[in-house]
C-alpha positions as CSV (number, residue, x, y, z in Angstrom):
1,X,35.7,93.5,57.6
2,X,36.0,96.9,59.4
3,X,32.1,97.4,59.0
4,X,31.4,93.7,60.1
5,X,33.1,94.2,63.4
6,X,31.4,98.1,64.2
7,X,27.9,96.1,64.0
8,X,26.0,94.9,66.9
9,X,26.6,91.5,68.4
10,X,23.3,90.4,67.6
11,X,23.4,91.8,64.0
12,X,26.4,89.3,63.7
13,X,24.8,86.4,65.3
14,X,22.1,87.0,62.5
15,X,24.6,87.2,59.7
16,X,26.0,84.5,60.3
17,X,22.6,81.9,61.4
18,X,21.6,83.7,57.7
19,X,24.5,82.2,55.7
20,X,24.5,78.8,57.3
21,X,20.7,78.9,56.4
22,X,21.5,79.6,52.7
23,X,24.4,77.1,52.7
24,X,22.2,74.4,53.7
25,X,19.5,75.2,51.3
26,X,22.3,74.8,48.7
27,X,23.6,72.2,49.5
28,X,20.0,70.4,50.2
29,X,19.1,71.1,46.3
30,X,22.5,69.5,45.0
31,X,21.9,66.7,46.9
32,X,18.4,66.4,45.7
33,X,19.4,67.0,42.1
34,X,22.0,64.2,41.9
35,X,19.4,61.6,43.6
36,X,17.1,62.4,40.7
37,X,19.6,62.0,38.4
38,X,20.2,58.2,39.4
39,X,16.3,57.1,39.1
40,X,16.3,57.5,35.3
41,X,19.4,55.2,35.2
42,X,17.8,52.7,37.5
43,X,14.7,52.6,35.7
44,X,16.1,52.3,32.0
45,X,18.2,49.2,32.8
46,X,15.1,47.2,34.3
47,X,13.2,48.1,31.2
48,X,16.2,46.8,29.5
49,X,16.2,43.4,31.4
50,X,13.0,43.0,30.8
51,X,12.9,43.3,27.0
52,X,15.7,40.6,26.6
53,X,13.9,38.0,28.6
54,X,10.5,38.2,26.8
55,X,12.4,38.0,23.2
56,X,13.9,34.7,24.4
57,X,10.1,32.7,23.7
58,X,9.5,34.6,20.4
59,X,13.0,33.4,19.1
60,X,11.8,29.2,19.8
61,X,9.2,29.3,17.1
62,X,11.7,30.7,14.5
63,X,14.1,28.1,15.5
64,X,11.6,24.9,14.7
65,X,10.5,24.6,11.5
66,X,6.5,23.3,11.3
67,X,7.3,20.2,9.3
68,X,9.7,18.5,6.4
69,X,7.0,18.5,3.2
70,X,8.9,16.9,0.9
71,X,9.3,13.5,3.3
72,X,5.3,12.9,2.7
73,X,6.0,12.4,-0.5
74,X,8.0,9.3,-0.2
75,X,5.4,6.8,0.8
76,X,3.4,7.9,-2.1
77,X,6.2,7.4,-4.4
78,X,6.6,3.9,-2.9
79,X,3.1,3.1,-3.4
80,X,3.1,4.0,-6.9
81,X,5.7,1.7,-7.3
82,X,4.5,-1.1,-6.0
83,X,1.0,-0.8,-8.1
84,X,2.9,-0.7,-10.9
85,X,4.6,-3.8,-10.4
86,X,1.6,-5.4,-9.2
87,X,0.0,-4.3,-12.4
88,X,2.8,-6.0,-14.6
89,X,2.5,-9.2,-12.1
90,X,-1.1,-9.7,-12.8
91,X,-0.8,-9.4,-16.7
92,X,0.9,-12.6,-17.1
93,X,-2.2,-14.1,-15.3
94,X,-4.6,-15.7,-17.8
95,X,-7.1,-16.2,-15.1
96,X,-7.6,-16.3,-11.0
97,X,-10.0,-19.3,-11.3
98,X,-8.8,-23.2,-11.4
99,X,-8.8,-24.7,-14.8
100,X,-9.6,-28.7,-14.7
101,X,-7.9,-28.6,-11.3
102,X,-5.1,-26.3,-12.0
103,X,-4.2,-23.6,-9.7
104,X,-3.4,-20.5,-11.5
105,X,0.0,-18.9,-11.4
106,X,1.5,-15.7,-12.4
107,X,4.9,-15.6,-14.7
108,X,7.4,-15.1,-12.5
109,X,10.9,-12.3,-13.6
110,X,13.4,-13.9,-16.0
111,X,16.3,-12.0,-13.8
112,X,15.2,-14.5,-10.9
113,X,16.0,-17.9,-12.7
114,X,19.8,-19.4,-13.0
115,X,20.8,-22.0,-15.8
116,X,20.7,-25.3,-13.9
117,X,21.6,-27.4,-17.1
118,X,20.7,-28.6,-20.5
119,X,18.4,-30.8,-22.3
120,X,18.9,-33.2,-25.5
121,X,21.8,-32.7,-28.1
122,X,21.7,-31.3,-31.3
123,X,19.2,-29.0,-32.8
124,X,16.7,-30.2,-30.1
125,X,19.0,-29.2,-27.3
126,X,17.9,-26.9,-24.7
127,X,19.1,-25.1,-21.4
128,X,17.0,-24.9,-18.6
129,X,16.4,-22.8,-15.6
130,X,15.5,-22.1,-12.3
131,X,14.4,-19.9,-9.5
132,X,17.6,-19.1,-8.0
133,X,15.8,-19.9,-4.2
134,X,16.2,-23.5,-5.4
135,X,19.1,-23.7,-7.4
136,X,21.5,-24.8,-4.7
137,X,19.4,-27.2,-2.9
138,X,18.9,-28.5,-7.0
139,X,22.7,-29.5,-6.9
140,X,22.8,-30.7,-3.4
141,X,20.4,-33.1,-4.4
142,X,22.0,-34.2,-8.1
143,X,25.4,-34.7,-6.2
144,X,24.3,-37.0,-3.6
145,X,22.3,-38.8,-5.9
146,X,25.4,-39.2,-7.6
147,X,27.4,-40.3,-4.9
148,X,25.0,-44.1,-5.0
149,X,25.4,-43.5,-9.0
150,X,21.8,-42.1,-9.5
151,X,21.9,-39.4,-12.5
152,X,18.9,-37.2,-12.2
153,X,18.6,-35.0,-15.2
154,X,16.3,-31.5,-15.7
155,X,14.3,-31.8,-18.1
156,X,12.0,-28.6,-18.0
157,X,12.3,-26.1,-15.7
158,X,11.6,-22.5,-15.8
159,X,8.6,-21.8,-18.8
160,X,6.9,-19.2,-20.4
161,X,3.1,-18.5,-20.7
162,X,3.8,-18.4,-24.0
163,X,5.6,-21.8,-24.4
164,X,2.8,-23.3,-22.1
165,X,0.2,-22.2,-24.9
166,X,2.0,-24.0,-27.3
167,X,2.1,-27.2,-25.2
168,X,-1.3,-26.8,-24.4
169,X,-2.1,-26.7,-27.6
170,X,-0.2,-29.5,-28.8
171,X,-2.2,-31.8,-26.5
172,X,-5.6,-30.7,-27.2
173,X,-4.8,-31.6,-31.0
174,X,-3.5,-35.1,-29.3
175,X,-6.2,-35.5,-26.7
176,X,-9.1,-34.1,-28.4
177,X,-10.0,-31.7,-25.5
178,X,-9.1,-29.1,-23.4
179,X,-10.5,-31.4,-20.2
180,X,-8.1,-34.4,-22.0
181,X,-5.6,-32.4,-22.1
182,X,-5.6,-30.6,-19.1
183,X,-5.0,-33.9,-16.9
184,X,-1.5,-34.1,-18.9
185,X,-0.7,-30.7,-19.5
186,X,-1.8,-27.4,-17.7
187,X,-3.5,-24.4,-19.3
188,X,-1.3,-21.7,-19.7
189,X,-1.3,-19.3,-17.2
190,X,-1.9,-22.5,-14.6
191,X,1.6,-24.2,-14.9
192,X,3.3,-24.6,-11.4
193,X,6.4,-24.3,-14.8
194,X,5.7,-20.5,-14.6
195,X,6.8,-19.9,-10.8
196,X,10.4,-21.4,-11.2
197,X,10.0,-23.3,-8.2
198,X,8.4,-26.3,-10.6
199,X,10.9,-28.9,-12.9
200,X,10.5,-32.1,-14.7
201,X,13.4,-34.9,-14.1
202,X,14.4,-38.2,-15.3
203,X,16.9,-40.7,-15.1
204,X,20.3,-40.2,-17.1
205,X,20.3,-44.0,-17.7
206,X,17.3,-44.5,-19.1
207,X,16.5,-42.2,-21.9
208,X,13.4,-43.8,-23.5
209,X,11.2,-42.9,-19.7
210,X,12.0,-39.3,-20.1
211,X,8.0,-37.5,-19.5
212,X,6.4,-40.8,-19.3
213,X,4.8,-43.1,-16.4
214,X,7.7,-45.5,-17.3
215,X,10.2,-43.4,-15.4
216,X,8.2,-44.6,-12.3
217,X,10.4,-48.0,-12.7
218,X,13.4,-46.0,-12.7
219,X,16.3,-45.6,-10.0
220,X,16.2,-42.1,-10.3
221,X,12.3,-41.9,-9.1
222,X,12.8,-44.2,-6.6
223,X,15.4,-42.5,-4.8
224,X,13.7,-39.1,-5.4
225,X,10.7,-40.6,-3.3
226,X,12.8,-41.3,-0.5
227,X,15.1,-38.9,0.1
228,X,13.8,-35.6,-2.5
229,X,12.2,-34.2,1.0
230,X,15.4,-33.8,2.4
231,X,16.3,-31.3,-0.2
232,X,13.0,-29.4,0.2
233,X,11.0,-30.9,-3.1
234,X,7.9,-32.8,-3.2
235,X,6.1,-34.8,-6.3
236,X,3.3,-32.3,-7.5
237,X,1.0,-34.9,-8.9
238,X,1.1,-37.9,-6.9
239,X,-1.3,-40.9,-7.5
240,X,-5.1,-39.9,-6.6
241,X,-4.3,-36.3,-5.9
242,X,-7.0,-34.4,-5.1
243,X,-6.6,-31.6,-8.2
244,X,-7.3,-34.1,-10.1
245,X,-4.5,-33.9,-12.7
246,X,-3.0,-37.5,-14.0
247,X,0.3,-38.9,-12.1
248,X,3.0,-37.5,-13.1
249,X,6.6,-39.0,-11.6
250,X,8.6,-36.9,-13.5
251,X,7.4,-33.3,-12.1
252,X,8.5,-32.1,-8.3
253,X,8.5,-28.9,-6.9
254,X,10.5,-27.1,-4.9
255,X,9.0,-25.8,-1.4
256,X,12.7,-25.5,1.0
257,X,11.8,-21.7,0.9
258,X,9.3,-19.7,2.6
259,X,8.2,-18.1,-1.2
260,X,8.2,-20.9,-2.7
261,X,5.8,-22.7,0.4
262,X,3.7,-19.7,-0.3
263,X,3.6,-20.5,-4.2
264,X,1.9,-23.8,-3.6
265,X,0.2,-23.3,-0.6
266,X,-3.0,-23.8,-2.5
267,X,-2.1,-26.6,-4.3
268,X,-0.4,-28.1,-1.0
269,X,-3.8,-28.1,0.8
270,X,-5.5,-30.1,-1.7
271,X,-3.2,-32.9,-1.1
């Protein structure tokens, strides 16, 4: 301090104007350094924003699946099914063509027929059946024919190809034809018999008309005439029809359902 105050006055001025200089340079480089030290920082957290908004539209396709395979399957599954049924359907079909004015028919399922009642007595007794579509307006029929003291019995329902071929049969040894036979008995395979939908009847009180043109003179056909409709069945073979086939009181058919319309829509249009 003792040689600072034995130098010039302007020596000191310059001391001093030197220091300040060298402070301010000093102080002018830490500033600088810790401004360069926040860029870096600023820069890596934009970078940063930016990455996790552009992986936000790469995650969406991840997230949705392109499609369910094993759902493409089903309709062909289904499809197979119903060929196969189809398949079984049109086995039981003899032929697609008309036989001496028959309309052919396919066999319908055992599973969709329903005991309606029996047939004879004895060793010639029977139980027959029907398409369960028709059953109930069967009985609503039988009990309010009943009710005026009509007895209308079933005598053949539900049949068979099989058991068709045998009748069929049977009447060609009695006719001496098919063509004779066919206009009292339908080739097999052509039986309105093999729908369900189709049944023979006569009167309880008069036993000896059963399956004959007698049962015309019955009470039991003359109050099916008038009110049968009202029940939803219809004479197959009335007088004249246009199939061709013999008169035939005895067999009605039930058409109360939309299937069973659609069974005899054929044979409905010829009358």
């Amino acid at each position: 301090m003792r040689f600072f105050s034995k130098l010039p006055y302007i020596v000191k001025i310059l001391a001093i104007a030197t220091i300040v200089a060298i402070g301010v340079i000093l102080g002018g480089t830490l500033m600088m350094k810790f401004s360069t030290s926040n860029v870096p920082v600023q820069a890596k957290t934009s970078p940063t924003v930016t990455t996790t908004v552009t992986a936000q539209p790469n995650s969406e396709p991840i997230a949705l699946p392109t499609a369910n395979i094993p759902t493409n399957s089903t309709p062909l599954e289904i499809s197979r099914t119903l060929q196969i049924e189809k398949t079984k359907t049109q086995n039981t079909i003899i032929s697609n063509q008309i036989a001496y004015g028959h309309f052919p028919y396919a066999q319908a399922e055992r599973s969709q027929m329903m005991l309606i009642g029996s047939y004879a007595t004895g060793a010639d007794q029977r139980f027959e059946y029907l398409n369960t579509e028709a059953v109930q307006a069967f009985m609503k029929m039988t009990y309010a024919a009943r009710e005026v003291g009509i007895w209308i019995i079933p005598v053949s329902g539900f049949r068979t190809i099989e058991q068709q071929e045998k009748l069929f049969q049977n009447q060609i040894k009695r006719q001496g034809s098919e063509e004779a036979a066919a206009k009292i008995s339908a080739p097999p395979g052509h039986s309105e018999h093999h729908t369900g939908f189709a049944l023979d009847l006569t009167d309880g009180k008069s036993p000896k008309k059963d399956i004959t043109l007698a049962f015309e003179n019955t009470d039991a056909y003359r109050w099916l005439t008038k009110h049968a409709q009202e029940f939803g069945f219809e004479l197959s073979f009335p007088p004249n029809n246009k199939q061709g086939v013999s008169f035939e009181p005895w067999h009605w058919r039930y058409v109360g359902s939309a299937n069973a319309a659609a069974v005899f829509a054929n044979a409905r249009n010829q009358q």
